[in-house]
mmCIF file of the N, C-alpha and C atoms, coordinates in Angstrom:
data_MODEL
# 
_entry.id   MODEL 
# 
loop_
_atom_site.group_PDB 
_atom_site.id 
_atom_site.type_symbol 
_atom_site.label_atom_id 
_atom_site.label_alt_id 
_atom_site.label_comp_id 
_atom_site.label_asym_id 
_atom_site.label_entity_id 
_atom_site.label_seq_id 
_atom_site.pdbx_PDB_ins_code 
_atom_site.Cartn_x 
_atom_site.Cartn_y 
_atom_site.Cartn_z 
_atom_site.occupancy 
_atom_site.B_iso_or_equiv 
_atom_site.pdbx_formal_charge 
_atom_site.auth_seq_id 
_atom_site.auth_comp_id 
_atom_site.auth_asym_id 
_atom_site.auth_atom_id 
_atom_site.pdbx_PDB_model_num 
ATOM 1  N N  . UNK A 1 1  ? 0.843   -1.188 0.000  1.00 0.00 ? 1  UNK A N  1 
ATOM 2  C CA . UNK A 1 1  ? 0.000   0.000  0.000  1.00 0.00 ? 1  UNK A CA 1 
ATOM 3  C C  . UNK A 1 1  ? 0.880   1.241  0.000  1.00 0.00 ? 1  UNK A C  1 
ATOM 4  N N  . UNK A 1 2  ? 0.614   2.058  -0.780 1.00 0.00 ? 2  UNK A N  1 
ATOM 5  C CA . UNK A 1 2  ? 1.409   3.161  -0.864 1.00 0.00 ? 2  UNK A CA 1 
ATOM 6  C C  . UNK A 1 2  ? 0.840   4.481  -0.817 1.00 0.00 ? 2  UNK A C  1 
ATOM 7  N N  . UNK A 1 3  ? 1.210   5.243  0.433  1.00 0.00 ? 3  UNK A N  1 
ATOM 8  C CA . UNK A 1 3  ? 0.613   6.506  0.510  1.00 0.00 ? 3  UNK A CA 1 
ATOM 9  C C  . UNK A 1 3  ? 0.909   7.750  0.495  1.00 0.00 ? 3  UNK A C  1 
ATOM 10 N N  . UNK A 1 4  ? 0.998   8.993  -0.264 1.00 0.00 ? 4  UNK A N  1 
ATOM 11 C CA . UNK A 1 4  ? 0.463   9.961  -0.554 1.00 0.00 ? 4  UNK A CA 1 
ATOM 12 C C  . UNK A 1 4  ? -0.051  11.192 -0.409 1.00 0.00 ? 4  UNK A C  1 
ATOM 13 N N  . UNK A 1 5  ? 0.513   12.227 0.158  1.00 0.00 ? 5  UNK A N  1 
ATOM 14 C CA . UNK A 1 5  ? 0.123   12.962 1.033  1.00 0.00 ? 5  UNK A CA 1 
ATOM 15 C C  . UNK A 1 5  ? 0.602   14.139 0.590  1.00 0.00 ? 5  UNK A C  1 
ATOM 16 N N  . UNK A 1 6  ? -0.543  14.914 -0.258 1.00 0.00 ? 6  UNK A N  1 
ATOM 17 C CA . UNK A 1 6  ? 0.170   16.481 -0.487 1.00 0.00 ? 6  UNK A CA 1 
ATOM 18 C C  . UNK A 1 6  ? 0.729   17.751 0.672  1.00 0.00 ? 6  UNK A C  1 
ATOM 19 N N  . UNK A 1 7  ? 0.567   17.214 1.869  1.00 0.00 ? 7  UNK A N  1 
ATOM 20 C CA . UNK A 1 7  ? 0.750   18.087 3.207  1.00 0.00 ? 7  UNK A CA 1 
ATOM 21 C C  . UNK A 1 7  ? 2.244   17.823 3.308  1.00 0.00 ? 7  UNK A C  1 
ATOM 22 N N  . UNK A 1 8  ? 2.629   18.343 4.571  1.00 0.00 ? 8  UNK A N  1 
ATOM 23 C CA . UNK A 1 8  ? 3.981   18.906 5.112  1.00 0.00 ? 8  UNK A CA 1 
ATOM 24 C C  . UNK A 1 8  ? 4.369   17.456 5.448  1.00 0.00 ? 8  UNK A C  1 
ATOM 25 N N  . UNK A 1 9  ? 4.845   16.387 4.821  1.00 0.00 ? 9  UNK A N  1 
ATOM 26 C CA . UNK A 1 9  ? 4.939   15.014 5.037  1.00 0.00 ? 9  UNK A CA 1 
ATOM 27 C C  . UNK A 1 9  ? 6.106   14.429 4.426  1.00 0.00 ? 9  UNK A C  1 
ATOM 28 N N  . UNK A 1 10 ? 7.000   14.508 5.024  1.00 0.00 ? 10 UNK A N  1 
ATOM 29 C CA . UNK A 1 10 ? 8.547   13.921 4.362  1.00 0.00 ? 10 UNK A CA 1 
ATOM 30 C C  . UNK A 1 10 ? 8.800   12.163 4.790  1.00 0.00 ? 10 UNK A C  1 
ATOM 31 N N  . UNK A 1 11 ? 9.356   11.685 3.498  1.00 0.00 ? 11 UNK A N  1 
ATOM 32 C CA . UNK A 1 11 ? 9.369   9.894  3.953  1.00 0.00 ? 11 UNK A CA 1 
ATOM 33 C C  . UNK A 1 11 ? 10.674  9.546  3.891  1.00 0.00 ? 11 UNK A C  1 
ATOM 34 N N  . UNK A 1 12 ? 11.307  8.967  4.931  1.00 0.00 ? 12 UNK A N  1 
ATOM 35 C CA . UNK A 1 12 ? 12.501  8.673  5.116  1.00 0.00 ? 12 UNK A CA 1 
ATOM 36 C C  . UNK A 1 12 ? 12.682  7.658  4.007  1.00 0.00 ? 12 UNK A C  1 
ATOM 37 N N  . UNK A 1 13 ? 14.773  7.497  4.193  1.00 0.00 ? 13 UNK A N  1 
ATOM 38 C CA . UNK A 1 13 ? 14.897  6.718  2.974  1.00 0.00 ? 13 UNK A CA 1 
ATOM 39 C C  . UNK A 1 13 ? 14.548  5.056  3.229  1.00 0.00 ? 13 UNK A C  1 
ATOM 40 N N  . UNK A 1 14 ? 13.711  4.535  4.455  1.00 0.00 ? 14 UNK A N  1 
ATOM 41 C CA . UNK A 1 14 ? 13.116  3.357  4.705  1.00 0.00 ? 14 UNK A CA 1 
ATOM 42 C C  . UNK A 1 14 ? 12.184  3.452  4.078  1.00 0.00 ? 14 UNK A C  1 
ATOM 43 N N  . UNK A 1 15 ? 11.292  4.276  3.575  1.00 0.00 ? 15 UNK A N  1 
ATOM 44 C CA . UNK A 1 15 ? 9.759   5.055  3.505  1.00 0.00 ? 15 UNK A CA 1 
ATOM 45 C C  . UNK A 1 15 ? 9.032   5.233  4.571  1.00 0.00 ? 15 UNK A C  1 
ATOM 46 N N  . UNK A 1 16 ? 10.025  5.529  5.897  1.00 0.00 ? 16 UNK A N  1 
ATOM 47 C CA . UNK A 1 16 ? 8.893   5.854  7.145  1.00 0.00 ? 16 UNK A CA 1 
ATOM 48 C C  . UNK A 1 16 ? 8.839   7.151  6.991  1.00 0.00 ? 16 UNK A C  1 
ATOM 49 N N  . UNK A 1 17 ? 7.408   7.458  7.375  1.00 0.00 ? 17 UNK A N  1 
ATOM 50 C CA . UNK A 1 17 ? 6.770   9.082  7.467  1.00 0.00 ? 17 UNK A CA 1 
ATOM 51 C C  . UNK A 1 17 ? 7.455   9.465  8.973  1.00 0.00 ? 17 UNK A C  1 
ATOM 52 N N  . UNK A 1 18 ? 8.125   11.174 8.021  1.00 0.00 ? 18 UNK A N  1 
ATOM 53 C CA . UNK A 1 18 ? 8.601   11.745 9.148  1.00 0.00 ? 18 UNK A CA 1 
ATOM 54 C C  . UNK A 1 18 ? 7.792   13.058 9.326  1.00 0.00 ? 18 UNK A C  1 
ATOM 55 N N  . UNK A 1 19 ? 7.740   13.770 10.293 1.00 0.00 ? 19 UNK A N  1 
ATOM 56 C CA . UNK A 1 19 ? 7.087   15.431 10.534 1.00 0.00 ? 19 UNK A CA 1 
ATOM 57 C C  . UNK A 1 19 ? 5.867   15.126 11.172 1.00 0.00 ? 19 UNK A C  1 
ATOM 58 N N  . UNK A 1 20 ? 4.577   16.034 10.214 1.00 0.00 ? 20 UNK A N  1 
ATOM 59 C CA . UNK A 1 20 ? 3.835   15.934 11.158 1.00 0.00 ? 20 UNK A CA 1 
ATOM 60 C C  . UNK A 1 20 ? 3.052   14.628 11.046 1.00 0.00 ? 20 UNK A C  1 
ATOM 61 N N  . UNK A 1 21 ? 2.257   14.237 11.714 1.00 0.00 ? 21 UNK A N  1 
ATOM 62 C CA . UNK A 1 21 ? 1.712   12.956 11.658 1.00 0.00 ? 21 UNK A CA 1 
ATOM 63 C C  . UNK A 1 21 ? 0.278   13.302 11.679 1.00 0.00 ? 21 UNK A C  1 
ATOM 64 N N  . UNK A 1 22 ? -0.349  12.900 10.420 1.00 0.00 ? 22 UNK A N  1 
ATOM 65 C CA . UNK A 1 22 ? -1.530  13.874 9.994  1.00 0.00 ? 22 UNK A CA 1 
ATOM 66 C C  . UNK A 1 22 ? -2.457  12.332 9.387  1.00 0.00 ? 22 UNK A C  1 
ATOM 67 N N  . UNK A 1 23 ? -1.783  11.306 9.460  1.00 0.00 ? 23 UNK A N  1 
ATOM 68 C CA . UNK A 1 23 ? -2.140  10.073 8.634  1.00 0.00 ? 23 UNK A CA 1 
ATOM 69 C C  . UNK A 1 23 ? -3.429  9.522  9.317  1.00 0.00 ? 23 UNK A C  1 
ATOM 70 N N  . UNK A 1 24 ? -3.576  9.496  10.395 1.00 0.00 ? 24 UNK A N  1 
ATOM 71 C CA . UNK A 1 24 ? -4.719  9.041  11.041 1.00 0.00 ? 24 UNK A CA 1 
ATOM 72 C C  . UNK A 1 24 ? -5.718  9.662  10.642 1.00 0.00 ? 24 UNK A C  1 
ATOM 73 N N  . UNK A 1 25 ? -5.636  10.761 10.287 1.00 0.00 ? 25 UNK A N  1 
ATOM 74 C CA . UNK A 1 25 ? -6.903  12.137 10.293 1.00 0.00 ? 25 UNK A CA 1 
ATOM 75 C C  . UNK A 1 25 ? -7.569  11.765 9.045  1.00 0.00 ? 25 UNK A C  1 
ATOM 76 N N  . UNK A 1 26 ? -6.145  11.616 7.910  1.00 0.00 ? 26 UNK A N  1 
ATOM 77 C CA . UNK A 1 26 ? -6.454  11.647 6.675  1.00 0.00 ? 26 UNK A CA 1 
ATOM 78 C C  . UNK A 1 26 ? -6.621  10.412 5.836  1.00 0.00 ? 26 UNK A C  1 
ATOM 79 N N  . UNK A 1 27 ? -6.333  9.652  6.689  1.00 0.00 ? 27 UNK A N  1 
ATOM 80 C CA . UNK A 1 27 ? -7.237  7.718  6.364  1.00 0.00 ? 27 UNK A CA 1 
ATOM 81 C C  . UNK A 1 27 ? -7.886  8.152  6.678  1.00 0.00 ? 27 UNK A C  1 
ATOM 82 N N  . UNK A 1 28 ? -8.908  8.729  7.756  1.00 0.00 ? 28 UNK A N  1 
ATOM 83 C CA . UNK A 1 28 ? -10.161 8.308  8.098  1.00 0.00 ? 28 UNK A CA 1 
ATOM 84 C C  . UNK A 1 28 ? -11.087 8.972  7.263  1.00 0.00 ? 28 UNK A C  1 
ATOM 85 N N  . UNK A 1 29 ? -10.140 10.013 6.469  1.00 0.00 ? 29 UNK A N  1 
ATOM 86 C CA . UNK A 1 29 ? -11.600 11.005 5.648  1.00 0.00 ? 29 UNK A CA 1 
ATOM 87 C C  . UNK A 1 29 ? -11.289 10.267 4.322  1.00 0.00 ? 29 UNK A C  1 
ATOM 88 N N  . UNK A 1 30 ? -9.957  9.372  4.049  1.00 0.00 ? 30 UNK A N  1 
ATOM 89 C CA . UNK A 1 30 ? -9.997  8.669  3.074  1.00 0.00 ? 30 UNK A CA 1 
ATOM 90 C C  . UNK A 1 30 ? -11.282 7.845  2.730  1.00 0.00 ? 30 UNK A C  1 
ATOM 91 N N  . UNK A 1 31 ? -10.820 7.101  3.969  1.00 0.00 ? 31 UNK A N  1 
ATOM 92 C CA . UNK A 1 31 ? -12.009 5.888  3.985  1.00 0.00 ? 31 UNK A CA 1 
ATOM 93 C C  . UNK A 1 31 ? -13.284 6.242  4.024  1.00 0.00 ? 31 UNK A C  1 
# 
């Protein structure tokens, strides 16, 4: 699954999300 995020959201070179952590908010209005 690969995600996507036009906000202030930088992905380390593992692809872990670094900064703010906005992902919860924005799955849920995904879904």
């Amino acid at each position: 699954m690969r995600i996507s995020y036009s906000s202030d959201v930088d992905y380390d070179k593992d692809g872990k999300i670094i900064g703010i952590e906005i992902l919860d908010a924005n799955m849920l209005n995904l879904h």
